[in-house]
N, C-alpha and C positions, 0 to 999 in steps of 0.2 A: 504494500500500500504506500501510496506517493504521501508523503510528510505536508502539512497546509502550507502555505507558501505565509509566508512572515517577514516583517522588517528586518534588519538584523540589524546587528549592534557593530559593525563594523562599514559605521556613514561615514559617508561626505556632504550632504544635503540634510534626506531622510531616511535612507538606510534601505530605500526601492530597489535598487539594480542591486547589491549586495545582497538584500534577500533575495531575489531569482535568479542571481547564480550560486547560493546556495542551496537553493532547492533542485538545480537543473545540476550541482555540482561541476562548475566552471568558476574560474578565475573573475573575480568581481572585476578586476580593470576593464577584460575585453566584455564584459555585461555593460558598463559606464562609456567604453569608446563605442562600440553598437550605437547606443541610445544616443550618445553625440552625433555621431553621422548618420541618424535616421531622423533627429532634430533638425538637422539641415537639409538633408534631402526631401521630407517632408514640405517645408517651410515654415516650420518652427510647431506651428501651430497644434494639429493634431496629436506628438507625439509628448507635447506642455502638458496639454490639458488630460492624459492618458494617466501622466506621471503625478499628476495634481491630483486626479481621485485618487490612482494609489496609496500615494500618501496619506490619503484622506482614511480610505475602508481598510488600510491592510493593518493589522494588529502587531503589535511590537512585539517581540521576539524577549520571552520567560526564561528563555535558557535552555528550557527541555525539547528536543524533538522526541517525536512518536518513536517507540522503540529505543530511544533511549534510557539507561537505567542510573541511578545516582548511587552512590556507595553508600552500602548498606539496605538497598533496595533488591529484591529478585525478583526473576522473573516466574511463574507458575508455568507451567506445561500444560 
C-alpha cells in the first residue's frame, strides 16, 4: 500500500515537492527543478496555483509513515 502523500519536513517554501519525492522516493532537488521548468513552460500560472492548494490541503508530515515502526513498538502478524 502506497504511504498518503504528506508535506515533509525537509522545505524550502512549504515542504510540497519534498513530500512527493518522498512518496514517489526520488531526490527532492530534481522534484523542485521539474516544478521550476514546468513553472515556466506553463507560464507560471497553472502550475502556482497547483502548488498553492497543495500547500493548502496537504497535511504536514508527524514523522511516522505507514509501516513504519518506533522503538519499542511491534508489529503483530
Amino acid at each position: 500500500m502506497k504511504q498518503p502523500l504528506k508535506k515533509s519536513k525537509n522545505k524550502v517554501i512549504s515542504g510540497v515537492c519534498a513530500g512527493i519525492a518522498e512518496n514517489i522516493d526520488w531526490d527532492p532537488t530534481i522534484v523542485r527543478v521539474l516544478a521550476v521548468i514546468l513553472l515556466f513552460v506553463t507560464g507560471l500560472f497553472p502550475i502556482a496555483v497547483i502548488y498553492i492548494v497543495m500547500a493548502i490541503i496537504m497535511p504536514e508530515d508527524d514523522g511516522k509513515r505507514s509501516g513504519d515502526t518506533l522503538e519499542g513498538e511491534f508489529k503483530e502478524k
